[in-house]
C-alpha positions in Angstrom: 10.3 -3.0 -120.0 12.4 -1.5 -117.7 10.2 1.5 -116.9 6.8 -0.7 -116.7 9.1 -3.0 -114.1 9.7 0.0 -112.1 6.0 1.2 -111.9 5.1 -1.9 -110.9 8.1 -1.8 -108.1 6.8 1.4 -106.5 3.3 0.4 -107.0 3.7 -2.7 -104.3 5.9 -0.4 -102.3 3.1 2.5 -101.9 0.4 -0.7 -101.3 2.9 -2.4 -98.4 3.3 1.5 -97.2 -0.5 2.2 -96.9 -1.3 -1.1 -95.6 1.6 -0.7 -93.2 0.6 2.7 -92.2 -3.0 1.6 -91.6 -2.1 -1.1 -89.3 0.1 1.0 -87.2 -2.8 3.3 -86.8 -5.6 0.6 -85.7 -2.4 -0.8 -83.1 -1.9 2.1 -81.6 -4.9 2.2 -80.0 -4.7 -1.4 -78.6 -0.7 -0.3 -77.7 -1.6 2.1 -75.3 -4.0 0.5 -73.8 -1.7 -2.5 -73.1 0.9 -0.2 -72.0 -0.8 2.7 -69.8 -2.7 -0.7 -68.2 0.9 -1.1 -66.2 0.6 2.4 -65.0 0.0 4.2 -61.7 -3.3 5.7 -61.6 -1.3 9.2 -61.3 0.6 8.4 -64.1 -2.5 8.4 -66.3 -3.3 12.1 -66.2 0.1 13.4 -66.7 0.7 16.1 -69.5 1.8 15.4 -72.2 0.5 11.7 -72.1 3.3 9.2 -71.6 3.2 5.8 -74.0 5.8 3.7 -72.1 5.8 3.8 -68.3 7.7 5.1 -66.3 6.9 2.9 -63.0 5.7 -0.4 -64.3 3.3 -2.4 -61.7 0.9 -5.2 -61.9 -1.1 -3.9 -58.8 -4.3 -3.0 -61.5 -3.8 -6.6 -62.6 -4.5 -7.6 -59.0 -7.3 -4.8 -58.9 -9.1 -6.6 -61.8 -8.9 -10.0 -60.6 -10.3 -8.9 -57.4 -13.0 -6.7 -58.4 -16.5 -8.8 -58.0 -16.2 -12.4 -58.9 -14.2 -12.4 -61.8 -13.9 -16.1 -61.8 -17.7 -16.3 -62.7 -17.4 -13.4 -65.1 -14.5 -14.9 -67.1 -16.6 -18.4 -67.1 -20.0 -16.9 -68.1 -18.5 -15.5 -71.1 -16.1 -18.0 -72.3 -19.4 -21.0 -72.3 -21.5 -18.4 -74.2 -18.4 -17.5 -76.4 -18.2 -21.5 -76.9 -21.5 -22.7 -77.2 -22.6 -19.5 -79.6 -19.5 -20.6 -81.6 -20.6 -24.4 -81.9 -24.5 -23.7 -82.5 -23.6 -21.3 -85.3 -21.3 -23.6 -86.8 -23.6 -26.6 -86.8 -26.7 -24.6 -87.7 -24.9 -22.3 -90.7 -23.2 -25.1 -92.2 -26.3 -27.2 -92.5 -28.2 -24.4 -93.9 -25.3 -23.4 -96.5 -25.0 -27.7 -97.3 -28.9 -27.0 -98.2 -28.4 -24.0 -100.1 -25.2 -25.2 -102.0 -25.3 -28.8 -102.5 -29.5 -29.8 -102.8 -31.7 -28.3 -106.0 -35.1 -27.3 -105.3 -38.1 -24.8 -105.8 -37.6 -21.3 -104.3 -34.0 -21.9 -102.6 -32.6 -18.8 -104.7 -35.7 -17.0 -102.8 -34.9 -18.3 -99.9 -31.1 -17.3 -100.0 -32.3 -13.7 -100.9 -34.3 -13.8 -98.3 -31.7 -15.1 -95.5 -29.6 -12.7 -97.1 -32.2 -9.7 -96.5 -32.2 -10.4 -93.0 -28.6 -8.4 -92.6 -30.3 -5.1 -92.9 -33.0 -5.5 -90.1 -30.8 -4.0 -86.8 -30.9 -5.6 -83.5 -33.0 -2.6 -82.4 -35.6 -3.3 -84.9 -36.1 -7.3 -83.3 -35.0 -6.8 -79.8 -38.3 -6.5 -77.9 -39.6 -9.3 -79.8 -36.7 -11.8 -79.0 -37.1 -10.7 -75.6 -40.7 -11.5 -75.2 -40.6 -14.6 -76.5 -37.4 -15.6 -74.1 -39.7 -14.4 -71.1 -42.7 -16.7 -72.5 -39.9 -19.5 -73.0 -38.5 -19.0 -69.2 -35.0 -18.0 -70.5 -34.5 -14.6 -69.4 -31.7 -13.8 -66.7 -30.1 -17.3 -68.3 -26.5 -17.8 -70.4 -28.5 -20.1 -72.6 -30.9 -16.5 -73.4 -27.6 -15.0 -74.8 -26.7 -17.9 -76.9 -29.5 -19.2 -78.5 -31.2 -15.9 -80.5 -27.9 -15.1 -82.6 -26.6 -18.9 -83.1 -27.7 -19.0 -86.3 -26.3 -15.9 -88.4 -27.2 -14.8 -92.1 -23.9 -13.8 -92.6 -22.2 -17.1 -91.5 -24.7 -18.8 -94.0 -23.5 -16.8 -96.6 -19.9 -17.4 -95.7 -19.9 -21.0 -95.8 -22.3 -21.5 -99.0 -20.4 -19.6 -100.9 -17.5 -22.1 -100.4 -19.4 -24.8 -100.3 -20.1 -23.7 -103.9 -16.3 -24.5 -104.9 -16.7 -27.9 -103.4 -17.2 -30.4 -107.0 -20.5 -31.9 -106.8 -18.9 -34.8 -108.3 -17.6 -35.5 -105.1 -20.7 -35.9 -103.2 -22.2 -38.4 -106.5 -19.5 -40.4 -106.0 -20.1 -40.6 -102.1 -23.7 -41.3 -103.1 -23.1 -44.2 -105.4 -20.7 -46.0 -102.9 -23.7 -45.8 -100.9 -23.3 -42.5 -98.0 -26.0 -40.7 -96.5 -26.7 -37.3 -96.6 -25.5 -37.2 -93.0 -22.9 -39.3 -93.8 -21.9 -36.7 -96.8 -22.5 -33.8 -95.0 -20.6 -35.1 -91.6 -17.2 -36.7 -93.4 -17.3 -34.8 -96.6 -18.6 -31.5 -96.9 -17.1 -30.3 -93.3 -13.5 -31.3 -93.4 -13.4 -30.0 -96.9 -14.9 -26.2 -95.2 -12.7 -26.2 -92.6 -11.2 -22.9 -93.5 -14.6 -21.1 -94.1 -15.4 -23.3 -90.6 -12.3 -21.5 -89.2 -13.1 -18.5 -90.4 -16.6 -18.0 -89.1 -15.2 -19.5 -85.8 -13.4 -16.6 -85.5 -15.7 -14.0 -85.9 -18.6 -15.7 -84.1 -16.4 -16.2 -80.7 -15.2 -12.6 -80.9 -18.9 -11.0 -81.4 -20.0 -13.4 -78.8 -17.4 -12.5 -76.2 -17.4 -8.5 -77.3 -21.2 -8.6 -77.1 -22.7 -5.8 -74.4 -26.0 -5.0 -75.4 -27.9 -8.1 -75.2 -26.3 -10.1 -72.6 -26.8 -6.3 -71.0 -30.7 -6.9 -71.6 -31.3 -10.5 -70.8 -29.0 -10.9 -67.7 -30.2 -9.4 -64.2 -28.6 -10.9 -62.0 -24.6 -11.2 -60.7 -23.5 -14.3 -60.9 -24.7 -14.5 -64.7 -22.8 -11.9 -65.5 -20.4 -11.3 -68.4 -17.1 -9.7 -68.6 -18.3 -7.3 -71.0 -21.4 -6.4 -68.1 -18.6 -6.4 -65.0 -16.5 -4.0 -67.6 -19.2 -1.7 -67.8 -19.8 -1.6 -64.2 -16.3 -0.4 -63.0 -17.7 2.9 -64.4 -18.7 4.0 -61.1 -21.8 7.3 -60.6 -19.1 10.0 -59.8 -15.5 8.3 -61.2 -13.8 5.8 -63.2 -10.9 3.7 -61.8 -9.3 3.9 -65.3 -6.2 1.9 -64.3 -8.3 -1.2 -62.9 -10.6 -0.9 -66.1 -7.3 -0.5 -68.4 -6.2 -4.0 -67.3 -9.7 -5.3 -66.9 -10.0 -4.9 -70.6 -6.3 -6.0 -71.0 -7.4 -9.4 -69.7 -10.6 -9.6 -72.1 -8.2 -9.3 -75.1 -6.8 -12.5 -74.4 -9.2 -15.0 -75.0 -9.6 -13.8 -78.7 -6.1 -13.3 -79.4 -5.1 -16.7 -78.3 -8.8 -18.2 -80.2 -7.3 -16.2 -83.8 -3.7 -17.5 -83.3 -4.9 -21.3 -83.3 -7.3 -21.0 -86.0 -5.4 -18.2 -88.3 -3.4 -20.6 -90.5 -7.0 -21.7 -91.7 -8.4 -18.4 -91.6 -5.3 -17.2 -93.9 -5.9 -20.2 -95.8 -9.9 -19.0 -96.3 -8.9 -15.6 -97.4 -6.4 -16.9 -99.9 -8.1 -19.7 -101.7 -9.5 -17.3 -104.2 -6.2 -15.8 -105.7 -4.8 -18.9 -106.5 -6.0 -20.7 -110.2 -6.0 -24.9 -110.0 
């Protein structure tokens, strides 16, 4: 007993040491950036690198927020961010309701088949999407970067698959006292996903606000530019103002960070509703 106690012991220690030691690695990364973002441009090209520095300023802070019209930038991205993130929640959950909650002839097919779609690449679809935005007048428009990924297969899945653990004798009971489907779907079935909701809310704002390529197709002009698209264009033809683009990107990481620590309670909750037996 003693020795199966102990194997167990050093099992969750090596487990806490390799997840430990893997989250240190994918921080470190996001360490230095934050760090060498309060640097001197000279300080950047010293050898051997330096993590902390040595002169701290804020004067590539003040570089970023000056550089085009970051105002705009910062907007642009945070109403595509929001709108993508609203669309796709309205639009998956509806979908998953369907597929979860609602019987009938080929919806096994058609889950497949939503299902398939997370193999095609954007590549494979791009030129179409885009023609069909030029025939539709939304090219060089925010609304042309939030409309065409809205509705995700992936966030269907998510959400029907908890949907799936909500009783259906829940919803007969709501029928029989007389709800809609509406009514069911609206008061019911959404406050009971809200963790699956959180979770998707999550992941749909940061792919939204991390996107490059297509906002990098659709949008021409400035003043419909992202941050992702002003990012890309402090690489200049002959040089890189590294320190300016450090805390550019510094800034970028905000928005996220802040959007995962008011919803992570729910999003922990999502992950965790598995593991524990009723």
């Amino acid at each position: 007993m003693t020795t199966a106690n102990q194997k167990r012991r050093w099992g969750r220690i090596l487990r806490d040491g390799v997840v430990i030691g893997l989250a240190i690695l994918f921080l470190v990364p996001v360490i230095w950036v934050v760090l060498s973002s309060f640097k001197p441009s000279a300080e950047l090209y010293v050898l051997p690198p330096t993590l902390l520095p040595k002169e701290p300023t804020l004067a590539n802070y003040q570089s970023a927020l000056t550089v085009g019209n970051f105002a705009t930038y910062t907007w642009n991205s945070f109403f595509v961010a929001t709108m993508s993130t609203l669309i796709a929640l309205l639009t998956n959950s509806m979908a998953a309701f369907a597929l979860a909650k609602y019987r009938f002839v080929g919806r096994e097919g058609l889950f497949l088949l939503t299902l398939a779609t997370i193999m095609i690449p954007l590549q494979v679809i791009m030129v179409p999407i885009f023609l069909v935005l030029r025939n539709m007048g939304l090219t060089d428009s925010l609304w042309g970067i939030i409309i065409p990924p809205a509705a995700t297969p992936t966030g269907v899945f998510l959400l029907r698959q908890y949907m799936l653990s909500i009783p259906d004798e829940i919803l007969e009971s709501a029928r029989m006292d007389g709800a809609s489907e509406w009514g069911i779907y609206w008061r019911i079935i959404l406050p009971l996903s809200v963790p699956a909701l959180a979770t998707l809310a999550i992941f749909s704002f940061t792919w939204r606000w991390n996107d490059f390529i297509w906002p990098f197709i659709v949008i021409s002009s400035e003043q419909k530019a992202t941050l992702q698209l002003a990012l890309a264009r402090l690489v200049g033809q002959f040089g890189v103002d590294w320190s300016t683009l450090l805390a550019a990107t510094v800034i970028t990481l905000l928005p996220m960070l802040i959007v995962f620590l008011l919803l992570q309670r729910y999003f922990l909750s999502n992950l965790t509703a598995g593991s524990v037996k009723g």
